[in-house]
Phi, psi and omega in degrees: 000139187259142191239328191307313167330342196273358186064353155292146212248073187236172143190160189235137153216173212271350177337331187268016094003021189242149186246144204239012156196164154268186203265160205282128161323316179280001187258314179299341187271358164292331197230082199265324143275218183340294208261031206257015189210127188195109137347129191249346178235027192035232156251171194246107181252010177273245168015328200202136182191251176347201262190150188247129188282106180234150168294131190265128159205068178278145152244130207253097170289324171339142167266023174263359166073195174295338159326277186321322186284094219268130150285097156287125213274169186287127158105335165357139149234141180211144202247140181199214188248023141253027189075171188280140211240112190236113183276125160255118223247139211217131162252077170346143168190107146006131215228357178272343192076032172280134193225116156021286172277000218294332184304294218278034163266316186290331217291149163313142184276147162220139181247103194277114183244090170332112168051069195234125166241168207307320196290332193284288194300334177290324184298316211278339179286340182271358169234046197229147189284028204258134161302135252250304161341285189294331194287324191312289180321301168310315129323333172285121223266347162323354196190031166240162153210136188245137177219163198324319212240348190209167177208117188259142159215147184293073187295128193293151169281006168263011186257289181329305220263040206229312192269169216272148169320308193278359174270303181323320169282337184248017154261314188300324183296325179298302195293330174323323256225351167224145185290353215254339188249096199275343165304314202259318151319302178236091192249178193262118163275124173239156144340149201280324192232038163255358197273320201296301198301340175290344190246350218286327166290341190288166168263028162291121170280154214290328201285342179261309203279341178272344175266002157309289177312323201296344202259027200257192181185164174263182179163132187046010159093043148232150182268111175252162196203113163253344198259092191274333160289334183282322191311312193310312166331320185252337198294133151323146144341293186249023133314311183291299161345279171308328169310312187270325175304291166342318185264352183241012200297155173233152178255110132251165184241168224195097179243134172239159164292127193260115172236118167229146172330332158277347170334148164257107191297310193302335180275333177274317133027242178358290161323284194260008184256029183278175186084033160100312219263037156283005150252093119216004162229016145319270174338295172321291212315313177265015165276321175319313164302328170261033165276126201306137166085357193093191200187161138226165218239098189303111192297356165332293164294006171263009167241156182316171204292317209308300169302297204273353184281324194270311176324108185074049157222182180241115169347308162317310178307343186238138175298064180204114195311310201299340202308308168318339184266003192250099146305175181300340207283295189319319176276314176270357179267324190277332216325308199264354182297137157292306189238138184287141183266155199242007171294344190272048167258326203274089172309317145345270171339314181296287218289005160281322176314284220297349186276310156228028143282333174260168220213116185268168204239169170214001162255215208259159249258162187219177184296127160088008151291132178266104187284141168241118182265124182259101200302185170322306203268034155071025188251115161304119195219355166219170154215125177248199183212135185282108171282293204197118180054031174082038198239120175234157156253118226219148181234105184275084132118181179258033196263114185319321185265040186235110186289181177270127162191142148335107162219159180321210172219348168284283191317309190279359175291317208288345184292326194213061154306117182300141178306339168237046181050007186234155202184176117256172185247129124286172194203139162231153182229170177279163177265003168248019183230014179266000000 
């Protein structure tokens, strides 16, 4: 499925896609099929984090195919078996100005070229589309350091804002291609024709937003933008401000329930009270039918204390030492916990759960279900919990400066699509909810 098709003037980058160790030999001997690998620290979305608008191409093993994964337009409603659903779409941001990455965006750029030897990197520069002035700079050996394995350089900032779309893409395309270069691993993306219209509303001014552009390139039929130090350099304090709240928005949504005196109550019940809790969201649900005319309901309260408690807000914010440590796997192992167990800290530990309690499903995904995203090579590397109408509740990584929040299941593929577009969703439930 091509996502791009959706029209949205969002962008994202993929930062959170970095793995910040690898996954544990005992932790891998748990898992002898489909389901035989889980990232015991998920992604590190600090570090790195918001997000990438990418042409998408997961394989959806599910047997409802790419078809189930429904696009809504904002404000939209759809009725199903958690009842009719009205998505309001909230562009998350931080309000402190904090971004994840900041080290590693700001930092002076240096360009790490991997098992490169000097005669090689002079060829590859000598077939690179650079004016002799840059092919010169580049050459220059003033701004290499050679090491037994690599060869870094120190690009001067009159070299950056210097080069042409297409010399930038055919170096930056190069630098991708190692983790060592985290700008060019995880750059910031819009639609090929989304980038004016992504700032057009902003309090950027246009002569900053176009050198913004100068700094951009194409890839994989997205305008991609890495060099956010240089910009921070010519940008105001709070010009710059305004930037990263844009590059960082994150979508989430904000869904409520649609209740009317003919609503079937006893199925939303049903529906949202699994884990035990259907008297205890009864009562609302049926004082609700008897509001004249009908009403509608943040399904917030309709989630466990653990989820709703969490909802929109961010780990730094809260007095609580762990808070920073709670990943996807931590957040989607507590969903129905009253009180959260901190053993799903212990990655051991999750994939002993998730092996026998859970149960992978093949009919279509219900409330309190565990979405799992699976790379080529079968290593589980996010996990969410399904609410509702494609809708998951989701922690993207382990970075204190990472929220809680409702998001499409669309919206969360493009954050954490494997660098070689291919993947599937798998879906498990507890075996005492099945």
């Amino acid at each position: 499925m091509d996502w791009s098709k959706q029209g949205r003037a969002r962008i994202w980058h993929d930062g959170c896609c970095l793995l910040r160790k690898n996954c544990s030999s005992e932790f891998d001997m748990w898992f002898p099929t489909k389901i035989n690998r889980v990232c015991p620290v998920s992604f590190v979305l600090g570090v790195l984090t918001p997000l990438v608008l990418a042409s998408v191409t997961l394989l959806l093993t599910h047997p409802h195919g790419a078809g189930w994964l429904t696009a809504y337009a904002v404000g939209r409603e759809k009725s199903g078996p958690g009842g009719s659903i009205e998505a309001l779409e909230i562009p998350l941001a931080s309000p402190d100005g904090v971004f994840p990455d900041r080290t590693a965006r700001l930092e002076s750029p240096k360009w790490v070229f991997e098992d490169c030897s000097e005669s090689r990197l002079a060829r590859f520069f000598s077939s690179c589309d650079l004016r002799p002035v840059e092919r010169r700079m580049l050459l220059d050996e003033r701004y290499w350091s050679i090491a037994s394995n690599c060869i870094v350089i120190s690009p001067p900032e009159q070299l950056i804002w210097s080069l042409s779309p297409r010399s930038r893409q055919q170096i930056y395309s190069v630098l991708s291609k190692n983790p060592a270069n985290f700008p060019q691993c995880y750059p910031f993306r819009f639609p090929l024709q989304g980038f004016n219209q992504k700032f057009k509303d902003s309090g950027l001014p246009v002569q900053q937003v176009q050198r913004i552009l100068a700094l951009t390139y194409t890839n994989s039929d997205f305008l991609c933008f890495t060099d956010l130090q240089a910009v921070k350099a010519v940008l105001r304090t709070n010009e710059f401000q305004e930037l990263i709240e844009i590059l960082y928005e994150l979508p989430t949504y904000m869904l409520r329930l649609r209740i009317n005196p003919d609503s079937d109550i006893e199925a939303m019940i049903k529906y949202w009270g699994k884990g035990g809790r259907e008297k205890m969201i009864s009562p609302m649900l049926n004082a609700l039918t008897k509001v004249p005319g009908g009403t509608v309901f943040n399904i917030s309260y309709l989630l466990p204390p653990f989820a709703r408690l969490r909802l929109y807000t961010y780990p730094y914010t809260w007095n609580d030492p762990t808070a920073a440590r709670q990943d996807c796997f931590f957040t989607s192992m507590n969903f129905f916990n009253e009180t959260p167990d901190t053993n799903f800290f212990d990655g051991v530990y999750t994939a002993k759960v998730l092996h026998s309690d859970y149960i992978q499903i093949r009919d279509a995904p219900t409330f309190g279900d565990v979405v799992t995203l699976v790379n080529a090579t079968g290593q589980v590397f996010h996990v969410c919990v399904y609410i509702v109408d494609d809708f998951v509740f989701t922690k993207n990584g382990v970075n204190p400066e990472q929220p809680w929040v409702l998001m499409k299941i669309s919206d969360m593929l493009m954050i954490y699509y494997p660098n070689d577009k291919s993947g599937h969703i798998e879906f498990l439930r507890r075996k005492n909810l099945a």
